[in-house]
C-alpha positions as CSV (number, residue, x, y, z in Angstrom):
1,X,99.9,46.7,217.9
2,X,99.6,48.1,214.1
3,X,97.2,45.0,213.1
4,X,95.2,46.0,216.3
5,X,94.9,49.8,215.5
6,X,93.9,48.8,211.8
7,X,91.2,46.2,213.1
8,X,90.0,49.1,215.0
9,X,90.1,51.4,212.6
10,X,87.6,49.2,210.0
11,X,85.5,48.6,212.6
12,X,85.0,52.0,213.6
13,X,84.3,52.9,209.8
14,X,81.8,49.8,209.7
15,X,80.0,51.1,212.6
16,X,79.8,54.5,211.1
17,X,78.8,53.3,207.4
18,X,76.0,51.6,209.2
19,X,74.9,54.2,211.2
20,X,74.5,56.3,208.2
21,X,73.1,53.7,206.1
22,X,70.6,54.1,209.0
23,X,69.9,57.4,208.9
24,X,69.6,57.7,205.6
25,X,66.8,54.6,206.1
26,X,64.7,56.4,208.7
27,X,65.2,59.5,206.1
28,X,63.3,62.1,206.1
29,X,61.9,62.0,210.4
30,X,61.4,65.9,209.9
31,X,60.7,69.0,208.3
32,X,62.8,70.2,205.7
33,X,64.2,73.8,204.8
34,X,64.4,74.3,201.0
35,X,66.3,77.5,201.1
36,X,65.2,80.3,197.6
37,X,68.2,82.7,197.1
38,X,65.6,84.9,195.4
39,X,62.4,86.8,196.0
40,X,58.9,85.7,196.8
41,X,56.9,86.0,194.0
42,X,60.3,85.7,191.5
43,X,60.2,82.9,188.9
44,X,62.4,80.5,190.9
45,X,60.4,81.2,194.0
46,X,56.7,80.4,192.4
47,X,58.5,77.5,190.8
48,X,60.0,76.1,194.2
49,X,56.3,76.4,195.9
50,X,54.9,74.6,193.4
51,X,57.4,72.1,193.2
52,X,57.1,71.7,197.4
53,X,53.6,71.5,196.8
54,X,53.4,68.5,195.3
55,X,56.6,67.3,196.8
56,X,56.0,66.9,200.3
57,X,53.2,64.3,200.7
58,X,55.5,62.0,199.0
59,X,58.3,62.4,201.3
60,X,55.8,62.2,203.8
61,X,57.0,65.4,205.7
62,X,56.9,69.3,205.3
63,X,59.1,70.6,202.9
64,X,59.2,74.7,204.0
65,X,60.1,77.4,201.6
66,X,62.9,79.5,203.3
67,X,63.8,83.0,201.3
68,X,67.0,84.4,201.3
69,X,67.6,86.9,198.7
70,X,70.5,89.1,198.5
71,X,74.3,89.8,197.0
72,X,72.3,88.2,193.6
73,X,71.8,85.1,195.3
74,X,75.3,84.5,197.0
75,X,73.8,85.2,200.1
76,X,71.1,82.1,200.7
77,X,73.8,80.0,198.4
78,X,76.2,80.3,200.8
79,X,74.2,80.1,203.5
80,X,73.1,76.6,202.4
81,X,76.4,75.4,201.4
82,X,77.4,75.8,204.8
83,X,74.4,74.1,206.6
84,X,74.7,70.3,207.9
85,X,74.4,67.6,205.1
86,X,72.2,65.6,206.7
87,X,68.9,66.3,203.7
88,X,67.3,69.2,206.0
89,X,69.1,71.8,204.3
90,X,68.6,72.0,200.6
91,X,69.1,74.7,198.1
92,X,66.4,75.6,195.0
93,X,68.7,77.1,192.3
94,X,68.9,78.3,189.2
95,X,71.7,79.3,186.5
96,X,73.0,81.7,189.2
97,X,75.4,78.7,190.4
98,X,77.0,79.2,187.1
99,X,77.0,82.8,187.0
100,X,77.6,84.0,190.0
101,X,81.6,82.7,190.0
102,X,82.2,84.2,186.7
103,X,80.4,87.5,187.5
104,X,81.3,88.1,190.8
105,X,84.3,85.9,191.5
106,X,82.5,84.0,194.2
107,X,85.0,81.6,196.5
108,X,82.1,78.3,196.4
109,X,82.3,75.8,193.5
110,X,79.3,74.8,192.4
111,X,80.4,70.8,192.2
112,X,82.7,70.6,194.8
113,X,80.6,72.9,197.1
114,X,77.4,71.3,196.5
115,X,76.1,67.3,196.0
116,X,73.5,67.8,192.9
117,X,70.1,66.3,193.5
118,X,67.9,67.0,190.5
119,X,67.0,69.1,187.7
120,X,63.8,70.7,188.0
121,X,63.0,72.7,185.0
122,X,63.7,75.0,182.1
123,X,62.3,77.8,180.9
124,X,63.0,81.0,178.9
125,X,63.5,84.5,179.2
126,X,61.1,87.3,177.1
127,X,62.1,90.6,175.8
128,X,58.8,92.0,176.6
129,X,57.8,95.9,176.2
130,X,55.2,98.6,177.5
131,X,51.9,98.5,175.3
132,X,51.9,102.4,175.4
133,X,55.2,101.8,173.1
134,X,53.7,102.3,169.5
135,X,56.2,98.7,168.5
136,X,54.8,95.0,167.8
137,X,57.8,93.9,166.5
138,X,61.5,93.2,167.0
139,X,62.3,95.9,163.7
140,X,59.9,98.4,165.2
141,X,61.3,97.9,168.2
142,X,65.1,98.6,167.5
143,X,64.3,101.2,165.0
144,X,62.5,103.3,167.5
145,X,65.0,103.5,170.2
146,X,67.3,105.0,167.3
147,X,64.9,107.2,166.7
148,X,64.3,108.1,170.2
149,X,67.4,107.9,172.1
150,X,68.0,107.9,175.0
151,X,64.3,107.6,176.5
152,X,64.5,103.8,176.3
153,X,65.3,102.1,180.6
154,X,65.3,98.3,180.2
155,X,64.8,97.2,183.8
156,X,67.1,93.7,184.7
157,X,67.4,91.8,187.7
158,X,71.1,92.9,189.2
159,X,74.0,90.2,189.7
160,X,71.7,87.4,188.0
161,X,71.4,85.9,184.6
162,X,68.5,88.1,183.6
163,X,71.1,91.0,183.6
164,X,73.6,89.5,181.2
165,X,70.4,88.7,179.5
166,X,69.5,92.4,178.9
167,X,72.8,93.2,178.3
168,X,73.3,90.7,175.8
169,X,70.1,91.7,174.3
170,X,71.7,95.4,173.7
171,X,74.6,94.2,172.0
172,X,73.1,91.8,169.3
173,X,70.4,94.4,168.9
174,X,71.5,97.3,168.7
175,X,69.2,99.4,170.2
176,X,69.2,102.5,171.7
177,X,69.0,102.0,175.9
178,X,69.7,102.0,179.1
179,X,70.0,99.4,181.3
180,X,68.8,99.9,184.5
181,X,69.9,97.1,187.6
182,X,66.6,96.1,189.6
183,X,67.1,94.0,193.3
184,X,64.7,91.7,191.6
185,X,61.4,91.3,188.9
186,X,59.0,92.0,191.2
187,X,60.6,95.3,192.2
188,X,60.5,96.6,188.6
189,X,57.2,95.5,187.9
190,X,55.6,98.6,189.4
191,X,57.6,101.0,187.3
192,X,57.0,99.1,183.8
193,X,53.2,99.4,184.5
194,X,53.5,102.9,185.9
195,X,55.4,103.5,182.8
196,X,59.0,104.8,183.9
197,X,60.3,101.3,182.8
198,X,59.5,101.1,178.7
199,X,61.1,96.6,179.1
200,X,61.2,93.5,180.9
201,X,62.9,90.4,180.5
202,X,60.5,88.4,182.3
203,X,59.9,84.6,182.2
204,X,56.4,83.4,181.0
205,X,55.9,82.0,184.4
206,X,55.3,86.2,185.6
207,X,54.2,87.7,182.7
208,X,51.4,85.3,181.2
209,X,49.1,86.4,182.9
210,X,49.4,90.4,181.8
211,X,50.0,89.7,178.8
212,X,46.9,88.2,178.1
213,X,45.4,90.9,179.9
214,X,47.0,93.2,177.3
215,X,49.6,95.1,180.0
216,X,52.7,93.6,178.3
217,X,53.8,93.0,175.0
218,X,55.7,90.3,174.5
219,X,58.6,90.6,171.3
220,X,60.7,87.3,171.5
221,X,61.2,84.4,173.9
222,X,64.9,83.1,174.4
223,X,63.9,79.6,174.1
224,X,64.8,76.9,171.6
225,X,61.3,76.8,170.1
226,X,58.3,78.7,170.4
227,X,56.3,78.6,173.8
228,X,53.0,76.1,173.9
229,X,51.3,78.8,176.1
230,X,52.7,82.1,174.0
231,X,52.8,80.1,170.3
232,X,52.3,83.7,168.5
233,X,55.9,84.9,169.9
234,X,59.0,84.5,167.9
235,X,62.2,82.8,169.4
236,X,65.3,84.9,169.6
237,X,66.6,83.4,166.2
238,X,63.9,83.6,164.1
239,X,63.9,87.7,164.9
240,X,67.8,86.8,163.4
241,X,69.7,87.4,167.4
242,X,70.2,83.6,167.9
243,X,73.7,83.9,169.6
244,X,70.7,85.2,172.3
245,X,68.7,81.6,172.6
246,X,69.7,81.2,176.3
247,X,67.6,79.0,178.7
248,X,66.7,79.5,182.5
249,X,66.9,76.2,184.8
250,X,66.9,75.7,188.0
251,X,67.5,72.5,190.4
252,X,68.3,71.0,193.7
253,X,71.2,70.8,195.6
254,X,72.3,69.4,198.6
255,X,75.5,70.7,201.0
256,X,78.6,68.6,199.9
257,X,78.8,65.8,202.2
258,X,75.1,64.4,202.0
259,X,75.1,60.7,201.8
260,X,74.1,59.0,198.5
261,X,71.5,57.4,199.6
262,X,69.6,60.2,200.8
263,X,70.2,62.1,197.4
264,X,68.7,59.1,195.8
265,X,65.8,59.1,197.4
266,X,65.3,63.1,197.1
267,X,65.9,62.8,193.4
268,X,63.3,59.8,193.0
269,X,60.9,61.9,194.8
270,X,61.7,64.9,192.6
271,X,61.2,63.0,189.5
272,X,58.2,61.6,190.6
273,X,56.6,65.0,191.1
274,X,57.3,66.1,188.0
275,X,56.0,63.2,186.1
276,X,52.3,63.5,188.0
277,X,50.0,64.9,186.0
278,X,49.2,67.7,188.4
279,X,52.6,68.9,188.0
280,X,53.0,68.7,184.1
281,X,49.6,70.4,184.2
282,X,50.5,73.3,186.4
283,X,54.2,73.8,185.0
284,X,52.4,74.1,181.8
285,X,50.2,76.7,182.5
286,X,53.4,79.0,184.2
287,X,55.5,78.1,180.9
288,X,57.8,75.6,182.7
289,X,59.4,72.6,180.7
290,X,60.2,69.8,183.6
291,X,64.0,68.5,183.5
292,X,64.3,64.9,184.4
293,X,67.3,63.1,185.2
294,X,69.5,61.6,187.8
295,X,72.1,63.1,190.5
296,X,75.0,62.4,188.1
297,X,72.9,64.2,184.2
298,X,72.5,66.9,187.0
299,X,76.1,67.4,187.5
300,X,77.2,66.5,183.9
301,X,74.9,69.4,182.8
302,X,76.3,72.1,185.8
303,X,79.8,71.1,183.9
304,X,78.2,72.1,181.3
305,X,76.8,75.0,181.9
306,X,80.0,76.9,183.2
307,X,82.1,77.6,180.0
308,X,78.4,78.5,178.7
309,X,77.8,81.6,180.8
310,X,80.9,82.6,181.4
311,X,81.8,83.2,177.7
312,X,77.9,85.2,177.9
313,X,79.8,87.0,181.1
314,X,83.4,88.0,178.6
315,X,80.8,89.0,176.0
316,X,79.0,91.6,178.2
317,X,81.7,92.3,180.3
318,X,78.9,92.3,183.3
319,X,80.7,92.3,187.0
320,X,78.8,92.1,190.3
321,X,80.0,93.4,193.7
C-alpha cells in the first residue's frame, strides 16, 4: 500500500511539472498587468511606459501600465505580492522594496515575498533649486539658508527614498530648512514653480527638460559620475557630501511562486529591450543608465541593497506610517 501511495504521489508531481512546463511554453496567451506603486508622470512611472513600450511587441502581447500609489508604495506592492504567479501580475519597482521595511516596518520581504525578474535601470537623484534663489552653487547655496533661516521648504516625496534623500542632504549639509513631505514629485512641482517650494530632489528623467528651459537649477546629482545629459553638474562628492552618492533603480518582480521558466523568458525579453537601440536612445535622453543582468544579479543586488538603506534610514532617523 506505501509503494502504491508513493508511485502515486510521483506521478501526480510529474503530471503537474508537465503541466506547468506547459504553461510556461504557451506563455504569455494574454495581456499582462505591470502594476507602478507610484504616480503617473513620477520617474518610475515614465520609466515603466517606456520600458512596456518597447517591451510588448516582443512578448507578443499587451503589457498594460496599472497605477497604484499610496502608503509610499506599500499599497500596489502588496497588492502585487498577493496576485496569482502565473506572469500576468508583475510589479515595476524601485529602491522602495528596500526601504519601505526599514522605514515603515512593512510585514513583506522583498526575496521571499517576490521572485526577481530583472534589473531595469539606474539613475540619480538632483538637489535642484528655484532660479529666483540668487545661488549657483553648493557654498552659495548652504551659506544662504544660514543667512536666511527659516524661509528655506525643501519639498520630498513622503515614505520613499527621495525623502531620506532630502533628509540626508540636510544633515551632511548643513543648511538651514525645512523639510516638507509631498504625496509625490509631481504634486510639488506646482509649488516650486509658483515659488512656495525654494528645492527639489528630482531625477533627470523630470527635470531635464526645465532646466534647460531655465525653470530649475540644478546644484549636484547623487550619481557616481557626472550625468552625459547634465555634464556641467557636480556629483555629490566633488561638492565634498560624498557619504550622499546614493543611486535610484528600479526592476521587475514577479509574485513568489512564478515558475522559472517563465521568469526566464520575462528577463530575456527585458534585456533585450534594453539592449535595442531605441531603448538606449530614449533612456538616454531621460538620464536613465540600463541595468542588465539575470534573475539571480537581480536578487544578489536586492541583498545588497538592504543593509545599504537601512543604515541611510538609522542615519536620518526617517519613519513612515
Amino acid at each position: 500500500m506505501i509503494a502504491w501511495r508513493a508511485l502515486v504521489t510521483a506521478v501526480a508531481a510529474l503530471v503537474f511539472a508537465l503541466g506547468g512546463e506547459a504553461f510556461a511554453q504557451s506563455y504569455p496567451a494574454r495581456v499582462i498587468k505591470l502594476v507602478v506603486p507610484f504616480t503617473p508622470g513620477s520617474p518610475n512611472d515614465v520609466m515603466a511606459r517606456l520600458l512596456t513600450q518597447h517591451l510588448a511587441p516582443r512578448l507578443g502581447q499587451p503589457v498594460i501600465i496599472d497605477n497604484k500609489p499610496g502608503g509610499g508604495t506599500t499599497i500596489g506592492t502588496k497588492a502585487a505580492a498577493a496576485a496569482e504567479p502565473d506572469g500576468y501580475t508583475l510589479l515595476f519597482i524601485s529602491s522602495a522594496i528596500v526601504t519601505d521595511p526599514a522605514m515603515k516596518g512593512i510585514v513583506y520581504d522583498p526575496l521571499k515575498d517576490f521572485a526577481p525578474v530583472a534589473t531595469v535601470n539606474t539613475t540619480a537623484w538632483l538637489i535642484a533649486v528655484s532660479p529666483s534663489l540668487p545661488v549657483k552653487t553648493m557654498a552659495e547655496f548652504v551659506a544662504y539658508t544660514k543667512a536666511h533661516p527659516g524661509t528655506i521648504n525643501f519639498a520630498a516625496t513622503q515614505g520613499t527614498a527621495a525623502i531620506l534623500v532630502a533628509e540626508r542632504f540636510k544633515q551632511l549639509s548643513t543648511a538651514d530648512m525645512f523639510i516638507i513631505p509631498y504625496k509625490g514629485g509631481t504634486a510639488a512641482l506646482p509649488d516650486f514653480l509658483g515659488g512656495r517650494i525654494q528645492v527639489l530632489n528630482p531625477t533627470p528623467s523630470t527635470s531635464i527638460a526645465l532646466i534647460r528651459d531655465g525653470k530649475m537649477r540644478p546644484l549636484l546629482i547623487t550619481s557616481p559620475a557626472r550625468s552625459g545629459e547634465l555634464p556641467e553638474v557636480p556629483t555629490a562628492r566633488e561638492v565634498g557630501l560624498p557619504d550622499l552618492t546614493l543611486e535610484f533603480w528600479a526592476g521587475v518582480l514577479a509574485p513568489a511562486g512564478t515558475p522559472p521558466e517563465i521568469v526566464g523568458k520575462l528577463n530575456a525579453a527585458i534585456n533585450e529591450t534594453l539592449q535595442s537601440a531605441e531603448m538606449k536612445d530614449s533612456m538616454t535622453k531621460l538620464g536613465f543608465d540600463a541595468k542588465i543582468g539575470s534573475p539571480q544579479d537581480y536578487a544578489k543586488f536586492i541583498a545588497e541593497e538592504i543593509p545599504r538603506w537601512t543604515d541611510v534610514v538609522k542615519a536620518t532617523d526617517v519613519k513612515s506610517e
